[in-house]
N, CA, C and O atoms as a DFTB+ gen file, in Angstrom:
616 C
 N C O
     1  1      98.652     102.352    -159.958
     2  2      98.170     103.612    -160.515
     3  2      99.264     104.665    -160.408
     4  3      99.881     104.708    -159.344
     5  1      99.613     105.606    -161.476
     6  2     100.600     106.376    -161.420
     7  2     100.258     108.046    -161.042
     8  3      99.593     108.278    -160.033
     9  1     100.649     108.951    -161.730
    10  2     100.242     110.134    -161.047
    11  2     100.085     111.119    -162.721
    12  3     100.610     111.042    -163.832
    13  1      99.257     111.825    -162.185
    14  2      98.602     112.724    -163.582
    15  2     100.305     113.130    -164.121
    16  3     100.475     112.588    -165.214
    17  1     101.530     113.881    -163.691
    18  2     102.487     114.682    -164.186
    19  2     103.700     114.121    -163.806
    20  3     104.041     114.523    -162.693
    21  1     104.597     113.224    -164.395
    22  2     106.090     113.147    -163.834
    23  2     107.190     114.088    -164.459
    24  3     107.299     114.456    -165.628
    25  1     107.813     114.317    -163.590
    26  2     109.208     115.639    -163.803
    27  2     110.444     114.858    -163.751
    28  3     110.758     114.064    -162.865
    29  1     111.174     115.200    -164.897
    30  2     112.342     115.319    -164.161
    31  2     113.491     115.656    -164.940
    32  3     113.581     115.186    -166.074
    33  1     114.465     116.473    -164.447
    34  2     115.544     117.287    -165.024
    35  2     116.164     118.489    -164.957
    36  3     116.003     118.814    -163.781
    37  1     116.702     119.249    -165.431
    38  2     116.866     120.984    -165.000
    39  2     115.409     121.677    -166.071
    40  3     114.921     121.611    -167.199
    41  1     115.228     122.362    -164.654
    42  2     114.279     122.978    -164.884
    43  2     114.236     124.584    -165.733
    44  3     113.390     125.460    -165.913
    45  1     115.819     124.329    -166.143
    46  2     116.331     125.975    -166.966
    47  2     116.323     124.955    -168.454
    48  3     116.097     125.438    -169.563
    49  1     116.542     123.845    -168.277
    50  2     116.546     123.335    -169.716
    51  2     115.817     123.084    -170.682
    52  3     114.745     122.798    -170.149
    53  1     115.640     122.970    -172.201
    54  2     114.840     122.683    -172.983
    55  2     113.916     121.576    -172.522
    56  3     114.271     120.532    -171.974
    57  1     112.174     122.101    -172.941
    58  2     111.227     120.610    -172.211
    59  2     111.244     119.818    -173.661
    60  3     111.598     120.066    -174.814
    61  1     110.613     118.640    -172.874
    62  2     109.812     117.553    -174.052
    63  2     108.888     117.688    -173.111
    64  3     109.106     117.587    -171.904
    65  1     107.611     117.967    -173.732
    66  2     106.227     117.114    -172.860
    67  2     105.707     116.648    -173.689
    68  3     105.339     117.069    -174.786
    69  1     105.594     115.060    -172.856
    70  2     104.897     113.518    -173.304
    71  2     103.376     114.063    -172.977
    72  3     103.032     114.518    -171.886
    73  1     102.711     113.955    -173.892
    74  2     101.160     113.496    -174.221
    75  2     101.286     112.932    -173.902
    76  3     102.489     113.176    -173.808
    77  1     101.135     111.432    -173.143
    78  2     101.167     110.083    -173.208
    79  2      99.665     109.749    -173.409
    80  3      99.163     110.467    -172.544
    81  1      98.434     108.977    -174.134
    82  2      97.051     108.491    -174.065
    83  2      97.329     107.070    -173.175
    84  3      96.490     106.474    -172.498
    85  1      98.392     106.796    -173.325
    86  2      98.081     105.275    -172.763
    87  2      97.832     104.929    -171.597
    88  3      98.426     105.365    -170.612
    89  1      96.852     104.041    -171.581
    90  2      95.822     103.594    -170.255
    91  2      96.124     102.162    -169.545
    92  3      95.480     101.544    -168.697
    93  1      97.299     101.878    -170.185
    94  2      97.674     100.388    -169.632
    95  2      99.250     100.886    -168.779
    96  3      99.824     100.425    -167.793
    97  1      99.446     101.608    -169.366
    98  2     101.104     102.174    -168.531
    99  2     101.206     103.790    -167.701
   100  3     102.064     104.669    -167.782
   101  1     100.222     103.722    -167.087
   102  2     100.571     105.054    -165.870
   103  2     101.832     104.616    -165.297
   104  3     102.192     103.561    -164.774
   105  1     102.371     105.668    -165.530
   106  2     103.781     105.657    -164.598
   107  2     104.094     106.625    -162.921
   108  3     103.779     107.786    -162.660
   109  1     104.612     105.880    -162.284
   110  2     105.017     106.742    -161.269
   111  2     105.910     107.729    -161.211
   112  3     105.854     108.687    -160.440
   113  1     106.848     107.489    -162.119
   114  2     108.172     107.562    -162.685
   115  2     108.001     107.637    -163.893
   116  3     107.108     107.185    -164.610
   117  1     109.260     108.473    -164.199
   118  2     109.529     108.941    -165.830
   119  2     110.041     107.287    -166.362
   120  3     110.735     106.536    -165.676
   121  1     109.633     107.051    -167.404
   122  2     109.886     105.754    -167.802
   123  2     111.484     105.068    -167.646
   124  3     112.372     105.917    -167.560
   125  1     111.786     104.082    -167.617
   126  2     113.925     103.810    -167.873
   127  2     114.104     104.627    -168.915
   128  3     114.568     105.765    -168.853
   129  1     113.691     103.984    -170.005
   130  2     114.442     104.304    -171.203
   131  2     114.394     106.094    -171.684
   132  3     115.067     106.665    -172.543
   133  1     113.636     106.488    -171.024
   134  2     114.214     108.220    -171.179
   135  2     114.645     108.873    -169.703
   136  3     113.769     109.727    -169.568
   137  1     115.176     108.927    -168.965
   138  2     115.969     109.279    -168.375
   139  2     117.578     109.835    -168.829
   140  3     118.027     110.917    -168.451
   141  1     118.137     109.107    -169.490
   142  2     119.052     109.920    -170.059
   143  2     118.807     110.971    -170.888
   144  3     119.725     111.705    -171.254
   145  1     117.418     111.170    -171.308
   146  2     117.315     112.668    -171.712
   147  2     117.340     113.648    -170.815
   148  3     117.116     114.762    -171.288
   149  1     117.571     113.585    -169.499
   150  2     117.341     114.237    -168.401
   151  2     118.644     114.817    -168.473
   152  3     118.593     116.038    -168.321
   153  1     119.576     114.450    -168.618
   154  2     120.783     115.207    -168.670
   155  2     120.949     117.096    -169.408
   156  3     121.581     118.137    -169.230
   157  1     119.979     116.553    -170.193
   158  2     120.148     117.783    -171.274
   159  2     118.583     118.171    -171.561
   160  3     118.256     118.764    -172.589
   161  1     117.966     117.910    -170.892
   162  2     116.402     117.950    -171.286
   163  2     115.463     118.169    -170.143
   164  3     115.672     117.503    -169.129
   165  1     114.566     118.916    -170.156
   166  2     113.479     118.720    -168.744
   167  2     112.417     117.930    -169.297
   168  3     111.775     118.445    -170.213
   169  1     112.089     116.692    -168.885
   170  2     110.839     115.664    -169.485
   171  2     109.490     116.353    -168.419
   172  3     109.450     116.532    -167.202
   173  1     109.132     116.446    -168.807
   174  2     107.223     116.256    -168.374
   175  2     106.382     115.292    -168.758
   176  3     105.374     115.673    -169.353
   177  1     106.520     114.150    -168.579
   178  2     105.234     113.500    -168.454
   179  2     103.846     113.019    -168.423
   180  3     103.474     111.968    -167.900
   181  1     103.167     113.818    -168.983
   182  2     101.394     113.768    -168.810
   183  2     100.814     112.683    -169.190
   184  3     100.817     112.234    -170.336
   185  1     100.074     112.026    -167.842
   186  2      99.431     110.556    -168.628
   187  2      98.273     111.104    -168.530
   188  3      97.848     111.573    -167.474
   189  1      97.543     111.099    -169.795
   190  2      96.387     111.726    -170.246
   191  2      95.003     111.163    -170.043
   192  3      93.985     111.704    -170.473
   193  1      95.039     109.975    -169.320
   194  2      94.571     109.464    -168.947
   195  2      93.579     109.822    -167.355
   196  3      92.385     109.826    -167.054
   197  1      94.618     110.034    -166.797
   198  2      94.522     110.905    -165.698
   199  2      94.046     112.488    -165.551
   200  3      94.717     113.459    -165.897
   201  1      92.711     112.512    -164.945
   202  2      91.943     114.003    -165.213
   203  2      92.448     114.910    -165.272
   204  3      92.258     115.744    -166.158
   205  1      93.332     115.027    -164.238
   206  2      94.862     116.323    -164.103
   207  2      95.681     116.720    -165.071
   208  3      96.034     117.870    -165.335
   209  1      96.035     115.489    -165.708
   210  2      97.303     115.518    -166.637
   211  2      97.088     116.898    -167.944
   212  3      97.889     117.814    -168.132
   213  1      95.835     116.676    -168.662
   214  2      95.668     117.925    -169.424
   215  2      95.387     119.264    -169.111
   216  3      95.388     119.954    -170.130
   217  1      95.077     120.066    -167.793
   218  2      94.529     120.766    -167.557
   219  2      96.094     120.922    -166.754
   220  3      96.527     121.924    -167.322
   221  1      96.747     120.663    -166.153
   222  2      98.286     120.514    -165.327
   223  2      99.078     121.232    -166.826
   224  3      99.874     122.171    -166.826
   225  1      98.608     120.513    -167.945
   226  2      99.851     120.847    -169.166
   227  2      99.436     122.093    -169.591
   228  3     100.285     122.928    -169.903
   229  1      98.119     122.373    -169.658
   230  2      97.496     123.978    -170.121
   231  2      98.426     124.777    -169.345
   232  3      99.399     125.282    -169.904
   233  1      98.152     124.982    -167.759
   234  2      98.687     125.420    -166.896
   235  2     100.166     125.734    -167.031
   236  3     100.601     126.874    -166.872
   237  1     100.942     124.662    -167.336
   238  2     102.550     124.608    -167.372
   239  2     102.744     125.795    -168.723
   240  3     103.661     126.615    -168.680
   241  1     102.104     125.764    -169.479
   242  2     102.382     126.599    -171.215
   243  2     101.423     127.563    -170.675
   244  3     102.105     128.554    -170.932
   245  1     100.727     127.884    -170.311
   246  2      99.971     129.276    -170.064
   247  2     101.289     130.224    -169.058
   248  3     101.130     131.444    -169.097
   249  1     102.386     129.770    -168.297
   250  2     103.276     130.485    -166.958
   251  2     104.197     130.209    -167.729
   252  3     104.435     129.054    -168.084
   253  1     105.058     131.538    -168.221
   254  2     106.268     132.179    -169.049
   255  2     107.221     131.611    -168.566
   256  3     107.883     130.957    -169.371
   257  1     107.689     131.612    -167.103
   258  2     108.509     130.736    -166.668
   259  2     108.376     129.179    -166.141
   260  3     109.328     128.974    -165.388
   261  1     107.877     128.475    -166.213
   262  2     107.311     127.167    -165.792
   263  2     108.252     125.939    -166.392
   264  3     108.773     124.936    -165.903
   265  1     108.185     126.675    -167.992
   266  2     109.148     125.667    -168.426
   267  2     110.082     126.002    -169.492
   268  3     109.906     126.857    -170.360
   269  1     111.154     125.199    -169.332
   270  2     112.620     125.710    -170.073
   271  2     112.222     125.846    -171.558
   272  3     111.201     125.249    -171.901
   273  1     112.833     126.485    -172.387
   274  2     112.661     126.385    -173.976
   275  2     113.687     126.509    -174.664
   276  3     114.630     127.275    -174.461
   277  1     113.476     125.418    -175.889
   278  2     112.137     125.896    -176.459
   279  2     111.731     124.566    -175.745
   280  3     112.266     123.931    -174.836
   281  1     110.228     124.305    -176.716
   282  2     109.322     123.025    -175.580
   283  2     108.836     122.597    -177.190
   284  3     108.524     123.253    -178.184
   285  1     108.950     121.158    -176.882
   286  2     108.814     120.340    -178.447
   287  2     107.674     119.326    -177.394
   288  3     108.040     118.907    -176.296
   289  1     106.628     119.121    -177.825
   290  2     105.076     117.995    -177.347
   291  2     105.473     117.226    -178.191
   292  3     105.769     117.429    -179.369
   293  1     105.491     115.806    -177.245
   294  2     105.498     114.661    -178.242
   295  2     103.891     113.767    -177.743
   296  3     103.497     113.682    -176.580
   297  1     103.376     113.343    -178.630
   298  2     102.369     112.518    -178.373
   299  2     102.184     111.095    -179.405
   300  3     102.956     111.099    -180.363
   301  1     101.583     110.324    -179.343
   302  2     101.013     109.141    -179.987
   303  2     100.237     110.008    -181.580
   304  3      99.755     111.127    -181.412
   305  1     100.209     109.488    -182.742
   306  2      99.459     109.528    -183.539
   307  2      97.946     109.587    -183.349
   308  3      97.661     109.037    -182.286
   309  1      96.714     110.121    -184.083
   310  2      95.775     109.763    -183.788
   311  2      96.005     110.632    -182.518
   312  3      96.192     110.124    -181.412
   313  1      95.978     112.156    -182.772
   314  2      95.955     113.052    -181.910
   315  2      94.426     113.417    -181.545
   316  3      93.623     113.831    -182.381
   317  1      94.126     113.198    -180.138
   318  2      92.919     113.604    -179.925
   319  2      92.738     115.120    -180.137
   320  3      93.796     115.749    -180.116
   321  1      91.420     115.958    -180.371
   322  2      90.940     117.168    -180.355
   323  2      91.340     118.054    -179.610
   324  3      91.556     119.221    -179.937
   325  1      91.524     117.379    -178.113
   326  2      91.997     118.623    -176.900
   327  2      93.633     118.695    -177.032
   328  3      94.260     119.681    -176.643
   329  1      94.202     117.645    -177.571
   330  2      95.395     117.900    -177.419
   331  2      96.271     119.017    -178.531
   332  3      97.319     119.632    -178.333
   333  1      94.968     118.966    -180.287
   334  2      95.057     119.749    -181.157
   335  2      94.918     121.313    -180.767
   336  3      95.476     122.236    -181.361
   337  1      94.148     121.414    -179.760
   338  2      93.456     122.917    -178.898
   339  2      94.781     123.263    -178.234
   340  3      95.371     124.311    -178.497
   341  1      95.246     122.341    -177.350
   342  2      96.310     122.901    -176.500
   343  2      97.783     123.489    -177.125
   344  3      98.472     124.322    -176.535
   345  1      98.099     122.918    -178.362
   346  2      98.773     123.219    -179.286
   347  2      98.887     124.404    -179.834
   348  3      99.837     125.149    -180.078
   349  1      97.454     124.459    -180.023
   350  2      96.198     125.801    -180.797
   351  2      96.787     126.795    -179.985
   352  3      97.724     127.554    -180.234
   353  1      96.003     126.656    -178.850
   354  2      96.149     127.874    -177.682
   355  2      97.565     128.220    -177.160
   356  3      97.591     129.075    -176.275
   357  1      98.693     127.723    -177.544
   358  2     100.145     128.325    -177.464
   359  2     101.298     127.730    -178.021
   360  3     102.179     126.929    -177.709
   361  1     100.904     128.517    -179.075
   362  2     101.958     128.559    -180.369
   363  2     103.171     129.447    -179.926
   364  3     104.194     128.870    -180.296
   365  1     103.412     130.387    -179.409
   366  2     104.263     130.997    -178.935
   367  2     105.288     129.965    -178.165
   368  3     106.064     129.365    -178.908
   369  1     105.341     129.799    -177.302
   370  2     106.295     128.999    -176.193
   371  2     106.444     127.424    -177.119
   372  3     107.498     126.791    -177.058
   373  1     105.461     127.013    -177.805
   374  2     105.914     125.646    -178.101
   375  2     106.529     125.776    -179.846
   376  3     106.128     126.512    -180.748
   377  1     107.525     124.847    -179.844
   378  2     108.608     124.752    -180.985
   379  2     107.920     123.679    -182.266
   380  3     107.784     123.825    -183.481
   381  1     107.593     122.588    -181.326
   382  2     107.270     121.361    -182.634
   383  2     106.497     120.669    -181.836
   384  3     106.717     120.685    -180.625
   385  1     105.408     119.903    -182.400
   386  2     104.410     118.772    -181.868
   387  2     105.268     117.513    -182.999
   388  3     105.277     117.433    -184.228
   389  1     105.765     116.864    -182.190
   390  2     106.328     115.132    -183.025
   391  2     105.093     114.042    -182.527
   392  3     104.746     113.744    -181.384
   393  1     104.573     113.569    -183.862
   394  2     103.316     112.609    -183.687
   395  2     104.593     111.276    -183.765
   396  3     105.460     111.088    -184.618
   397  1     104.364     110.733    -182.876
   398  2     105.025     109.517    -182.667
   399  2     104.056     108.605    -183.191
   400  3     102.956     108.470    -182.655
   401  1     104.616     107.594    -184.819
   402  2     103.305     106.477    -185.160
   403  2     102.054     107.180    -185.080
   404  3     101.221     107.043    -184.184
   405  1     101.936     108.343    -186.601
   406  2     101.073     108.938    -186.702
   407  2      99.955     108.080    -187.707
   408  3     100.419     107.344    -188.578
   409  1      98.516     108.210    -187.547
   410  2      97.479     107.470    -188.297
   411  2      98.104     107.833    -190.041
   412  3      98.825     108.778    -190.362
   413  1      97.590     106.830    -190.873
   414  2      97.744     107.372    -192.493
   415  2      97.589     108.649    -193.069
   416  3      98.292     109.054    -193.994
   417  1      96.544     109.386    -192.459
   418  2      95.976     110.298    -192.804
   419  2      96.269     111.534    -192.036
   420  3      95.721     112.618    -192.237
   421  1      97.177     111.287    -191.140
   422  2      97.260     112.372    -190.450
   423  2      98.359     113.420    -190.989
   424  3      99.284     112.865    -191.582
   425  1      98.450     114.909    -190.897
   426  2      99.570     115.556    -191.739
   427  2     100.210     116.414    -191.148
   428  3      99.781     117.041    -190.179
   429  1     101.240     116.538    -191.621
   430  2     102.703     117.662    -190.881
   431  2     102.455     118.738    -191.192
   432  3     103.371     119.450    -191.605
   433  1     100.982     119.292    -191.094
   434  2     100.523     120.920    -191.577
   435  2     100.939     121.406    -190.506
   436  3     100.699     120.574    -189.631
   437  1     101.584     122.563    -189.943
   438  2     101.745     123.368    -188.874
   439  2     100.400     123.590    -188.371
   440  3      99.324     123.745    -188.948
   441  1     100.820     123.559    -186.855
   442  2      98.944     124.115    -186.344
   443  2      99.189     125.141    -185.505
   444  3      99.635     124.966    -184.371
   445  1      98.972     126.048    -185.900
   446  2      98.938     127.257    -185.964
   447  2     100.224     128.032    -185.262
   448  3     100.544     128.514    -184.175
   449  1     100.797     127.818    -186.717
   450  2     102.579     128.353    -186.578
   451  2     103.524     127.548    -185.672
   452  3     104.534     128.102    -185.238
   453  1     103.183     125.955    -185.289
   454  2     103.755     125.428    -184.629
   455  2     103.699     123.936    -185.545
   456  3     102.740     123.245    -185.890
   457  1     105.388     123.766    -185.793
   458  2     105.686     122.818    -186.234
   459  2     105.297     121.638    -186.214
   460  3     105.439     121.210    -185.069
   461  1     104.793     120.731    -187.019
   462  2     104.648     119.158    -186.802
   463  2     105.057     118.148    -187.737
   464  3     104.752     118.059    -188.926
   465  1     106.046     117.134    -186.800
   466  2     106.770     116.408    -187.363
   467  2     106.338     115.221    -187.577
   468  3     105.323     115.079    -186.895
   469  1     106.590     114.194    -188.222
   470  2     106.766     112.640    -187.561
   471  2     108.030     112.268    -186.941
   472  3     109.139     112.790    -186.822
   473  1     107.515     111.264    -186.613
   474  2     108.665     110.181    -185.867
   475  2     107.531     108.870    -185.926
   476  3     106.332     108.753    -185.672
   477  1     108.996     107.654    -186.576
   478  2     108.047     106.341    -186.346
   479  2     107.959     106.531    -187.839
   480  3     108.548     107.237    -188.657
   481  1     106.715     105.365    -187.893
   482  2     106.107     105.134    -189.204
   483  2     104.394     104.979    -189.432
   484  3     103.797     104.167    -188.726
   485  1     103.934     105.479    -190.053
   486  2     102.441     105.497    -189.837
   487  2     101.566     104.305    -189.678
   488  3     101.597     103.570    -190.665
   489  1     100.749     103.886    -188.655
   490  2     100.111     102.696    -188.874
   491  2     100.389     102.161    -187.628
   492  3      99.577     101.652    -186.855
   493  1     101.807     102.332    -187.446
   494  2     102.382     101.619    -186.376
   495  2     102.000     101.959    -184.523
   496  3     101.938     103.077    -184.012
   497  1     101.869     101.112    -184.080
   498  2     101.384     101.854    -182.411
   499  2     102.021     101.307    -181.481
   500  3     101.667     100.259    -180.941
   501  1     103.168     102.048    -181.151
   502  2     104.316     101.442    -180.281
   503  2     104.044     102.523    -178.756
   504  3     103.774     103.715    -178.898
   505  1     104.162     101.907    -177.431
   506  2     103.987     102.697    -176.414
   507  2     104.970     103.976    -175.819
   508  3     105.852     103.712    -175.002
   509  1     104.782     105.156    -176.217
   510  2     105.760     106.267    -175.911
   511  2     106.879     106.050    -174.556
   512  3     107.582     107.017    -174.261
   513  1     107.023     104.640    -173.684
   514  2     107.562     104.837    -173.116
   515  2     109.213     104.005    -173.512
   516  3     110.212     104.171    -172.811
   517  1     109.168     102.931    -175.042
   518  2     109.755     102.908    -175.196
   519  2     111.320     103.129    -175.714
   520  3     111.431     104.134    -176.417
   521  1     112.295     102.538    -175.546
   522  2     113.438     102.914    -175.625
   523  2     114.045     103.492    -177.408
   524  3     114.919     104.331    -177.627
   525  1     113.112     102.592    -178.591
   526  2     113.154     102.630    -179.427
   527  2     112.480     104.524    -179.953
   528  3     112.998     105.413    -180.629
   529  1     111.269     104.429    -179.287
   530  2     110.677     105.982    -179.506
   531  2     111.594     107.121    -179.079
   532  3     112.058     108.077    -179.701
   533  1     111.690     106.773    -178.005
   534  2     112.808     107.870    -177.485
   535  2     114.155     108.274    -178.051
   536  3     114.815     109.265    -177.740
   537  1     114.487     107.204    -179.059
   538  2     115.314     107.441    -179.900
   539  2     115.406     108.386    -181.334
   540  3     116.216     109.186    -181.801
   541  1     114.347     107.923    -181.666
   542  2     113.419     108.556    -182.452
   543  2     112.915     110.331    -182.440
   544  3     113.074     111.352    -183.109
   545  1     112.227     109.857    -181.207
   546  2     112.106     111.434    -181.180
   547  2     113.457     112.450    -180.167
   548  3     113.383     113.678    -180.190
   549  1     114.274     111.942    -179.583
   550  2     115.383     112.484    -180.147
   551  2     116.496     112.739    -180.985
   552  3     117.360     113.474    -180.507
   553  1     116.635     112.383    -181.904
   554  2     116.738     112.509    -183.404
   555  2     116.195     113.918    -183.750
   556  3     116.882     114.921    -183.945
   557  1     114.908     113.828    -183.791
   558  2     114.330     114.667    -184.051
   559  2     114.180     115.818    -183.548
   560  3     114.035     116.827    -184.237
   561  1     114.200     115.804    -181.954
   562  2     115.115     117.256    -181.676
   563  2     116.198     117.325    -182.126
   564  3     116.316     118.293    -182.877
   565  1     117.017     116.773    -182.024
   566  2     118.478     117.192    -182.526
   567  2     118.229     118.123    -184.188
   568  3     118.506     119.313    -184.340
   569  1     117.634     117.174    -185.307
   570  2     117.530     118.376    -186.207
   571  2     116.844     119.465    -186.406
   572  3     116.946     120.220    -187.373
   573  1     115.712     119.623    -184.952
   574  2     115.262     120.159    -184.793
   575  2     116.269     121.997    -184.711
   576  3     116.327     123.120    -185.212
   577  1     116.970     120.911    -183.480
   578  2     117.877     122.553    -182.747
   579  2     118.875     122.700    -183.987
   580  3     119.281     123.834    -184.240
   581  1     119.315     121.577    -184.814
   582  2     120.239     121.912    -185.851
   583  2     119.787     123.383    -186.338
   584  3     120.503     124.383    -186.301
   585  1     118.317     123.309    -186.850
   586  2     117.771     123.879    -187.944
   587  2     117.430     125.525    -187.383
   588  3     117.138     126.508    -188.064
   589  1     117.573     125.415    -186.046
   590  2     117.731     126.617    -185.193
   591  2     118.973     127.427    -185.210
   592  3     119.217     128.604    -185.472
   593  1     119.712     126.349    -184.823
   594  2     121.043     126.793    -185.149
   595  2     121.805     127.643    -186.457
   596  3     122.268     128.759    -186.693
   597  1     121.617     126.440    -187.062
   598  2     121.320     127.449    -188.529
   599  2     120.767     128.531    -189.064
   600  3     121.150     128.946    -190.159
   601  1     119.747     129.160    -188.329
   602  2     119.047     130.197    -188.577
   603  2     119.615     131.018    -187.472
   604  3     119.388     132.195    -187.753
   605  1     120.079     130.950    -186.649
   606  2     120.799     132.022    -185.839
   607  2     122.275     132.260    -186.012
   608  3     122.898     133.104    -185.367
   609  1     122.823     131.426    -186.967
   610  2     124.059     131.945    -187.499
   611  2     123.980     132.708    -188.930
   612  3     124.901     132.841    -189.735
   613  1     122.622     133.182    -189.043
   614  2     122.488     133.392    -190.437
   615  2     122.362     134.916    -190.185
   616  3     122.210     135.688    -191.131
């Protein structure tokens, strides 16, 4: 059994926080294959599974300083309701929600002034702790901050 929140990285640096839903892989530990985002990234962890984990992530985005920014949520496709709310409820501090292997039907409408991307391919249901996702959705920061970049040299 793993623990509702894993950390790890500089805590002045840009977050990712993992939604994670999955109920077969609680981790104790931030997974192998993202750790080298730690270099340049603060990961958060939430296995959602775990009663803590959503009410821990409210908490972290409700405290101005808590976490580095900007803060990009990555989760699984087939976004549950509370995780659409938490999104909802702070648009300010968060940059982009990336649906990792989002359902057919699901869409890159902003929810409420907060970006949403894909990553992956729809249909598909691969476990967020792999090495392949993590690739993926960094990618996707990267053109993320590109597109930042760009707008602050403008």
């Amino acid at each position: 059994m793993g623990t509702a929140v894993v950390w790890e990285g500089d805590t002045a640096a840009p977050t990712v926080l993992v939604l994670d839903p999955a109920r077969d892989e609680m981790h104790r530990e931030l997974p192998p294959d993202w750790r080298q985002l730690t270099g340049e990234r603060q990961i958060v962890w939430c296995q959602l599974p775990a009663a803590a984990a959503l009410p821990e992530a409210r908490r972290l985005l409700a405290e101005p300083d808590a976490l580095g920014r900007p803060i990009d949520v990555v989760t699984c496709g087939g976004v549950p309701d509370e995780v659409r709310r938490l999104v909802a409820d702070h648009p300010g501090p968060l940059r982009s929600l990336l649906l990792v292997d989002p359902d057919e039907d699901e869409q890159q409408q902003p929810i409420d002034g907060v970006t949403v991307r894909t990553v992956g391919s729809p249909g598909r249901s691969r476990p967020l702790g792999r090495a392949d996702v993590r690739e993926e959705v960094e990618a996707a920061i990267a053109a993320l901050d590109a597109t930042l970049s760009e707008r602050s040299d403008e």
